[in-house]
C-alpha positions in Angstrom: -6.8 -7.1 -19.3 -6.0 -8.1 -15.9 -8.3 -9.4 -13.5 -10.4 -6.9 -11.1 -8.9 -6.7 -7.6 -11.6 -8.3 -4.9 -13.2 -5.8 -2.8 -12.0 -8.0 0.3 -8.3 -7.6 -0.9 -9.0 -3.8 -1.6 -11.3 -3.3 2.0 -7.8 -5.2 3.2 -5.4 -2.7 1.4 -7.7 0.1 2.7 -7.3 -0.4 5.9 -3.7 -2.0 6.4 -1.5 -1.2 3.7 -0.3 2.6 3.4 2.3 1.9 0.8 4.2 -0.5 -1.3 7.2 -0.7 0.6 4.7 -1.7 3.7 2.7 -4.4 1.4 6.5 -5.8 0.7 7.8 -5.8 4.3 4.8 -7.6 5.4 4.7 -9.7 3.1 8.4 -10.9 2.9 8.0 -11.6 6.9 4.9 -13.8 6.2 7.0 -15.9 3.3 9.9 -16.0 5.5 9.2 -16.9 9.2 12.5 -17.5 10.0 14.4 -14.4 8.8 16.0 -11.7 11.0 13.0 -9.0 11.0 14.8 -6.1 11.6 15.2 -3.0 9.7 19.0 -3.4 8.4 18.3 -7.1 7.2 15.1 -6.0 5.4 16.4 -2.9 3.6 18.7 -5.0 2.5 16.2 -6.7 0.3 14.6 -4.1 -0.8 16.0 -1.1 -2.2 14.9 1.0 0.9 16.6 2.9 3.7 16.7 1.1 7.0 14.5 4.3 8.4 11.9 3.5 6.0 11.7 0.0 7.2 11.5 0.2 10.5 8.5 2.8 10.1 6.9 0.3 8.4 7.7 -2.1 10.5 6.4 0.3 13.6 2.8 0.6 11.6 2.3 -3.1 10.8 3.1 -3.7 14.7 0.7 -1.3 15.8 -2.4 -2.8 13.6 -1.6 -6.3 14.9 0.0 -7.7 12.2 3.4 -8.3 13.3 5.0 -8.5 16.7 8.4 -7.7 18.2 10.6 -11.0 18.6 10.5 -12.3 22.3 14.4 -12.0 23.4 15.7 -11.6 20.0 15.8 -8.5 17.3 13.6 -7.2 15.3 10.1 -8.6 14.1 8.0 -11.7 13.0 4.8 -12.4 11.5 2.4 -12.3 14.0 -1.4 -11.5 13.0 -3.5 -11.1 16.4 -6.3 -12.7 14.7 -7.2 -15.7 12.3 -9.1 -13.2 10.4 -6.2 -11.0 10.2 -4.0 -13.8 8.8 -6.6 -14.8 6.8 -6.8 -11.5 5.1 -3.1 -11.2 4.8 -3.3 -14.6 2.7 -5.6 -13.4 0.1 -3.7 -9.9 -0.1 -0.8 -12.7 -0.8 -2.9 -14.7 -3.4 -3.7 -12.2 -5.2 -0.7 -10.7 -5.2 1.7 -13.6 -6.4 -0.4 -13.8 -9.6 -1.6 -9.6 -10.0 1.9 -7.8 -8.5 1.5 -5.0 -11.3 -2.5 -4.6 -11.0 -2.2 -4.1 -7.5 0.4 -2.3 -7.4 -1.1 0.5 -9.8 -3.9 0.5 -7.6 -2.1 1.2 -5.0 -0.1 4.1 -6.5 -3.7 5.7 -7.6 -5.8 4.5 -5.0 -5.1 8.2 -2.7 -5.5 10.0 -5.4 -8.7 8.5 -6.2 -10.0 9.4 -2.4 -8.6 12.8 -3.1 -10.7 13.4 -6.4 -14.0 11.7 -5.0 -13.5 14.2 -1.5 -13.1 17.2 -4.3 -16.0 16.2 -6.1 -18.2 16.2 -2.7 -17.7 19.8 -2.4 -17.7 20.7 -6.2 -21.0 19.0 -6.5 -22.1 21.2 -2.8 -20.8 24.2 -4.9 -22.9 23.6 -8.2 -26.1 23.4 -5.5 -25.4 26.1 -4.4 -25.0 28.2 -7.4 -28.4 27.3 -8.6 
């Protein structure tokens, strides 16, 4: 049985993280400061479409976790805070020993929002059959 995922690294996921591929991207920048960040070089690593990269790579810019390289293309890791970067380490932790767990969790984790948002109105519709 594989270790419970930390409610920081979920609160984390929650709030940065729509999808694998992004989780990946981010996390191949942070291991590899030096690589070319843009969305050819890292499809290429992945079995993704440049497209899909450079969405990702658009979101994770826009919440402050990675910046547009000064005079050069494509992207770098670049968390606007210590916290940020700090967060982004345990994700990595965590993920270096759990890939599978929290990748699951991932996978399930909307349609778990989906079935507790359901249940809030099933539960308004039992009251009010009473």
């Amino acid at each position: 049985m594989s270790d419970p995922i930390p409610s920081d690294v979920k609160r984390f996921i929650r709030r940065y993280v729509n999808s694998v591929e992004q989780l990946e991207v981010l996390l191949f920048l942070r291991d590899h400061l030096d690589a070319e960040g843009t969305a050819e070089a890292i499809s290429k690593k992945f079995v993704s479409t440049p497209s899909s990269v450079e969405k990702r790579l658009q979101d994770l810019e826009s919440l402050g976790l990675i910046a547009r390289r000064p005079g050069k293309p494509g992207y770098h890791y670049a968390p606007k805070t210590q916290r940020l970067n700090e967060g982004i380490g345990r994700l990595a932790e965590y993920y270096k020993k759990h890939r599978m767990s929290l990748i699951e969790w991932i996978f399930r984790e909307p349609f778990e929002r989906v079935r507790d948002f359901a249940d809030a109105f099933k539960l308004k519709e039992e009251d009010d059959d009473r």
